[in-house]
C-alpha atoms as one frame of an Amber mdcrd trajectory, in Angstrom:
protein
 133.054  53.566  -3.251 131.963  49.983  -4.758 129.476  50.016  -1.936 127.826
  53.368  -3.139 127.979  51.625  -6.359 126.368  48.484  -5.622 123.510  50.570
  -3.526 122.801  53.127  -6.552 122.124  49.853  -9.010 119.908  47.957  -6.484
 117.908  51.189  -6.124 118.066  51.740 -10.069 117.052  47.641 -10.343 113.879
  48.503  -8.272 112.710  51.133  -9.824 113.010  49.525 -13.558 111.047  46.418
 -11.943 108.430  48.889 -10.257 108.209  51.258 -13.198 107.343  48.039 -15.730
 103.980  47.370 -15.402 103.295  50.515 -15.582 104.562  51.058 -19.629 102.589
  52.111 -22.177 101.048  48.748 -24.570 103.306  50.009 -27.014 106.736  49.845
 -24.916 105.545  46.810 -23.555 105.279  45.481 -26.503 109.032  46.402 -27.769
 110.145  45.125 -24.694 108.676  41.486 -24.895 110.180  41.856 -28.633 113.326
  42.254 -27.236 113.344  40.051 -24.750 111.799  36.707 -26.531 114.249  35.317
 -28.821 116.359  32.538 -27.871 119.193  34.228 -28.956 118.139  36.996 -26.087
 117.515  34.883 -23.719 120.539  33.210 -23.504 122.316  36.085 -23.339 120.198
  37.609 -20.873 120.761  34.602 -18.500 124.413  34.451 -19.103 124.293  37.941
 -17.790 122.109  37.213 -14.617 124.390  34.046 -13.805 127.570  36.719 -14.390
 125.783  39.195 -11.959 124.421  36.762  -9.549 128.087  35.598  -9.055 129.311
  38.969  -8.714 126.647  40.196  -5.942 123.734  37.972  -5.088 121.377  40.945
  -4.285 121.659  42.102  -8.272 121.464  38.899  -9.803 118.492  38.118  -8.153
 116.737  41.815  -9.033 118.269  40.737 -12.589 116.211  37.533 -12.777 112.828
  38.916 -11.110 113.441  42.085 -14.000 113.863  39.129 -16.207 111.211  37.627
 -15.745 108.666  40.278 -15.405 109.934  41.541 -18.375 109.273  37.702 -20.268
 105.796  38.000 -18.576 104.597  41.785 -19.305 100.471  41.489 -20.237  99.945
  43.040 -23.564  95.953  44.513 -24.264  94.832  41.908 -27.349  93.818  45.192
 -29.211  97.062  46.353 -29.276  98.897  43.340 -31.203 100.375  44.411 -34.041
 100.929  41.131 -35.271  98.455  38.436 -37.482  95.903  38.827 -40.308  92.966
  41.340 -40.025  89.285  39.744 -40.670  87.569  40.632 -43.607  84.777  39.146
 -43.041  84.064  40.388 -39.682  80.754  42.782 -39.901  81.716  46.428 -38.486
């Protein structure tokens, strides 16, 4: 039973890592949201190093989701973020 377990979130791990940079700008962008405050991050990590003692094979599909997650490419058109120029000529 635990091993059926284990297999089913490895497989569910891979296919949130392969499905990722796939997203939409706009999911990509609540993601990175999520996922950048210090706050986050430390909790995030405390959760890999929890995992990664538990089963090596998660904790490491933890970090790489981690990290792919900290490092998802956002179009520049689509930042929501910052002042518009006025004085740009349309």
């Amino acid at each position: 039973m635990r091993d059926i377990i284990r297999i089913l979130v490895t497989l569910v791990l891979v296919v949130i890592i392969s499905i990722l940079p796939s997203l939409s700008n706009k999911n990509k962008f609540k993601i990175k949201l999520a996922v950048s405050g210090m706050i986050n991050k430390i909790i995030i990590f405390s959760i890999v190093c929890l995992a990664t003692l538990e089963d090596k094979v998660i904790g490491l599909l933890l970090l790489i989701l981690t990290f792919s997650a900290l490092n998802l490419n956002i179009s520049k058109e689509n930042h929501i973020e910052g002042f518009t120029n006025y004085y740009k000529g349309y």
